[in-house]
Residue, then its C-alpha position, 0 to 999 in steps of 0.5 A: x675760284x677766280x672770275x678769270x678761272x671761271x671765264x677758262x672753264x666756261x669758254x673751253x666747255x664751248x670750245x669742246x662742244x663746238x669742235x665736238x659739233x663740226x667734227x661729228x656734225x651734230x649739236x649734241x643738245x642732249x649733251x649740252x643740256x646735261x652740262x648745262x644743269x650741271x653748271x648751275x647746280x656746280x655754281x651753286x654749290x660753289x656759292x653755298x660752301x663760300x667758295x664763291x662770295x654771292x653778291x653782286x659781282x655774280x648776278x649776271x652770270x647767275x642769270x644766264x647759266x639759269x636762262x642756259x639750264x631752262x632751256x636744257x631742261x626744255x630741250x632733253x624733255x622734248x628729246x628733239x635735236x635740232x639740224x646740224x648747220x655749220x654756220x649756226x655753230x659759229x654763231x652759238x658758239x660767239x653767242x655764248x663766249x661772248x654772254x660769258x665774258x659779259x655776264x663774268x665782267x663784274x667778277x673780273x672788275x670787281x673780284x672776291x677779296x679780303x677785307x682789311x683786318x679789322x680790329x676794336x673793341x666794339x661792333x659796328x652798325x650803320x645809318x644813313x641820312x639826308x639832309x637839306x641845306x635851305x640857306x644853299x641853292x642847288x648850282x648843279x641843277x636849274x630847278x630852284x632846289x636846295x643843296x642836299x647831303x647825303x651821309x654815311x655813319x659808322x658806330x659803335x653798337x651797344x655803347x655807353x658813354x660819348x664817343x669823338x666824331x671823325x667827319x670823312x670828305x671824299x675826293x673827285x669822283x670818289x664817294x661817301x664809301x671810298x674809305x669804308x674800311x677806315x670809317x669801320x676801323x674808327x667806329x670799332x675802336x670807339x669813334x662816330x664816323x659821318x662819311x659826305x656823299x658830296x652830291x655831282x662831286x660824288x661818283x654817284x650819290x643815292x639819297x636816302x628817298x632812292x634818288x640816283x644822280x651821278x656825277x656832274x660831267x663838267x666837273x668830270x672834264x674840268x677836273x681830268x684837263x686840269x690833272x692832264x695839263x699840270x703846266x704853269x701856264x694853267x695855274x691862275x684858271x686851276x686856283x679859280x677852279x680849286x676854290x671853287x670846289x673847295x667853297x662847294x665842299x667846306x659849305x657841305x662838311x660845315x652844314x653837316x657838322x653843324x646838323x649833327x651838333x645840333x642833333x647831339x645837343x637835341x638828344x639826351x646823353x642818357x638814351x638807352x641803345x635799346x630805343x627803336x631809333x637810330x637818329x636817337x643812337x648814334x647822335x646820343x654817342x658823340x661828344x661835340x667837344x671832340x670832333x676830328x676831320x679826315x679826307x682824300x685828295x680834294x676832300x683832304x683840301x677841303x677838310x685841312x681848310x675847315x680845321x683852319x677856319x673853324x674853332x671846335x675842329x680839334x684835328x685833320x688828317x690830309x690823305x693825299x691831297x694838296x693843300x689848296x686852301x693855303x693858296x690865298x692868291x695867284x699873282x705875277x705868275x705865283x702862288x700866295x700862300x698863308x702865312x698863319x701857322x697852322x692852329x691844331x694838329x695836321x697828319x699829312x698822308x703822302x702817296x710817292x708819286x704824289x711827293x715827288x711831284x710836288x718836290x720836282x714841279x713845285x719845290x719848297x713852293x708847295x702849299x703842303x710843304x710850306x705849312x708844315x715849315x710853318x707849324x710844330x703841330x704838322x706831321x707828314x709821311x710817305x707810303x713808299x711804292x704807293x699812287x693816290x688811289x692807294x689811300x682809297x679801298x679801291x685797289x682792294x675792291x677793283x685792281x684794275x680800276x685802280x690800276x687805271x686811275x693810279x696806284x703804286x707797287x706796295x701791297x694795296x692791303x698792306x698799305x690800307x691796313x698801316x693806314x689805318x692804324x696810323x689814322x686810329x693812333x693820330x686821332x687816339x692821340x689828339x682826340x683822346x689824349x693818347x700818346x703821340x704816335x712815333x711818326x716815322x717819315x717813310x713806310 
C-alpha cells in the first residue's frame, strides 16, 4: 500500500461521514468512532505483515490515528452525541483532510522503496566516529572551536586479514549517508569504507555527543546563485569560491585519513573480531597501503585533487563533479589549468546533463576533459538519461526531492545498481590487482 493510496482512503472515509453528517444532520459519533479503532487495528496489522515498512516515514500518522482512537473509545463509552452544527462539519472535516495530508506527508516525500541489490561475500556492520582536528580553527562558528569530523564506517563482519579503505566525500548539502548504498556495496565485498560528514557543507551533521548543526546558510545561497548564474562573467568569483571549498574539504578528508592511519598503525593486525571494541575492529582490517578515494560533485573535486597532491592515494573515483582542483588560476578572462598529468588511476562518472553542459558551455576547456586528454590512467563514462542527483540514493529514498534537485529519466535503481558495480570492478582493479573492467564510454 502507498502513501498516496493511503492518503485516498482516509480522505474518502471523511468525505463519507461528512456528506453522511449534512445529509442526515447527525455526526454519527458512534459510527465514526467504530471506523476510527478500525483504522488503527488496520494499520497495525498493515505494519506487522510488511505490508507497511514502520519506520519513521509513518509516525505521524501513527499518532493521530491513536489520539482519533482514544477519542472514539472515549465517546462510544459515554454513549453521548454531540449536536448537529453544519458549520461545525465543515470544519471537522478541513480538520481532519488536513491532519491527514500532514501526518502522510513524510510517506509521500520519503515512501517505501527497494533497496539496491546487495551482493558480497561479507556481512556488513557500522560504526561512528568524531573526531577533532586541533591544528583547525572551526571558521563556520565565532566561539574558538576547533574543526570536528564527524565519520561514517562500513565494514566487513567477522573478517580476517586486511581489508583496502575507500574514503567517501559528499557533495553540497549532501552528507555522509548520501551513498549508503555504494559504501554498503563496498564493505560486503571485502572494503573498509569512511563516509565524511563535512560539518555546515553537510545537510546536516549529528556528532557522535547528539550535537545537531545544519548546514551553514551562506554556503547554501553561495552555492545555488553560483549554480543559477553560470555565465562567464561570474567565473573569477566562482574560482575564489571553489578553492575555498575545496581547501575546507581536502583539510577534512587529510585529517580523516591520517586519524585513521594512525589509528591502524596503533592496533595490531592480529586483534580477534570478538573484542568488546569496535575502534580495535574495523581499524585492525585496513591495510594502509591500499587506500582509494571517492566523492559526489564537490566531494568528487575534492577527493581527485587529493588523490593529486597525496603519495599513499592509490585511486579516485569523480561521480559527477567538475574537477575544480585542475583550475590552477583565472587570468584574461580564462581559466588555468594543470598541465601535470594526472599521476594514478581516475574513474570519471558523468551524469548526461552534466556532459552536455560542459561540451556546450566549456568545450575542450573543461577541466575534466583536459585531464583525461592528458592522462592514459583516466577513464570516463556517461549514465545515459541521468541528472547529478542520479549518483546519490536520493532518487531511491525521495523521487520527489530528487526530481526537485536533479535527475534524469533512467531507472533511478537501475542507474545505482550499475553504478555500483562499476565503482566495486574499478576499485577491485587497482586496489586489488584485479582485472581492468571493460569501460564502455555510455550506459
Amino acid at each position: 500500500m502507498t502513501a498516496t493510496l493511503m492518503v485516498i482512503i482516509l480522505l474518502a472515509i471523511e468525505i463519507f461521514f461528512g456528506v453522511w453528517a449534512l445529509i442526515t444532520k447527525n455526526r454519527h459519533m458512534e459510527e465514526r468512532g467504530i471506523v476510527r479503532i478500525g483504522e488503527l487495528v488496520l494499520f497495525g496489522v498493515l505494519c506487522m505483515t510488511g505490508v507497511l515498512q514502520w519506520g519513521f516515514r509513518y509516525f505521524f500518522i501513527f499518532a493521530v490515528l491513536a489520539v482519533q482512537m482514544i477519542y472514539s473509545v472515549i465517546v462510544l463509552f459515554r454513549k453521548k452525541n454531540k449536536d448537529y452544527k453544519k458549520g461545525s462539519t465543515f470544519l471537522i472535516f478541513f480538520r481532519n483532510a488536513l491532519l491527514i495530508l500532514f501526518a502522510l506527508l513524510p510517506a509521500v516525500i520519503f515512501p517505501q522503496h527497494t533497496e539496491p541489490v546487495l551482493e558480497g561475500a561479507y556481512e556488513v556492520v557500522t560504526a561512528k566516529y568524531t573526531w577533532v582536528d586541533e591544528s583547525r580553527l572551526e571558521t563556520f562558528a565565532n566561539d574558538n572551536s576547533y574543526r570536528s569530523v564527524t565519520v561514517d564506517f562500513w565494514y566487513p563482519e567477522n573478517a580476517q586479514g586486511e581489508f583496502p579503505l575507500v574514503i567517501f566525500s559528499h557533495g553540497a548539502f549532501g552528507f555522509s549517508q548520501s551513498n549508503a548504498s555504494t559504501c554498503e556495496s563496498l564493505a560486503a565485498n571485502g572494503y573498509v569504507v569512511a563516509s565524511i560528514n563535512h560539518k555546515y557543507h553537510a545537510f546536516y551533521d549529528i556528532d557522535t555527543a547528539g550535537n545537531f548543526t545544519l548546514t551553514d546558510m551562506n554556503f547554501i545561497n553561495t552555492v545555488m546563485a553560483q549554480n543559477e548564474n553560470l555565465t562567464h562573467e561570474n567565473e573569477e568569483q566562482e574560482y575564489e569560491n571553489s578553492r575555498e571549498w575545496l581547501e575546507l574539504r581536502m583539510e577534512d578528508e587529510s585529517f580523516v585519513l591520517n586519524t585513521i592511519l594512525a589509528e591502524t598503525g596503533s592496533r595490531s593486525s592480529d586483534i580477534s573480531n570478538s573484542s568488546d571494541s569496535a575502534s580495535d575492529i574495523v581499524f585492525s582490517l585496513i591495510d594502509p597501503d591500499k587506500i582509494g578515494l571517492i566523492g559526489h560533485s564537490l566531494g568528487g573535486a575534492s577527493s581527485a585533487q587529493l588523490g593529486r597532491d597525496r603519495d599513499d592515494v592509490d585511486a579516485v573515483i569523480n561521480l559527477d563533479g567538475t574537477l575544480l582542483g585542475e583550475r590552477t588560476g583565472y587570468v584574461d578572462e580564462m581559466f588555468l589549468l594543470n598541465e601535470a598529468s594526472y599521476p594514478i588511476p581516475l574513474l570519471d562518472i558523468y551524469a548526461q546533463s552534466t556532459y552536455d553542459l560542459a561540451v556546450e558551455y566549456e568545450g575542450d576547456d573543461y577541466a575534466n576533459f583536459h585531464v583525461e586528454d592528458n592522462s592514459d590512467l583516466v577513464y570516463s563514462v556517461v549514465f545515459q538519461e541521468t541528472g547529478h542527483l542520479n549518483f546519490t540514493d536520493l532518487p531511491i529514498f525521495s523521487p520527489i526531492l530528487a526530481k526537485m534537485l536533479g535527475t534524469g529519466e533512467a531507472d533511478a535503481q537501475v542507474c545505482i545498481e550499475e553504478m555500483n558495480q562499476l565503482i566495486l570492478g574499478f576499485f577491485d582493479y587497482t586496489l586489488k590487482d584485479g582485472i581492468i573492467p571493460d569501460f564502455e564510454k555510455v550506459y
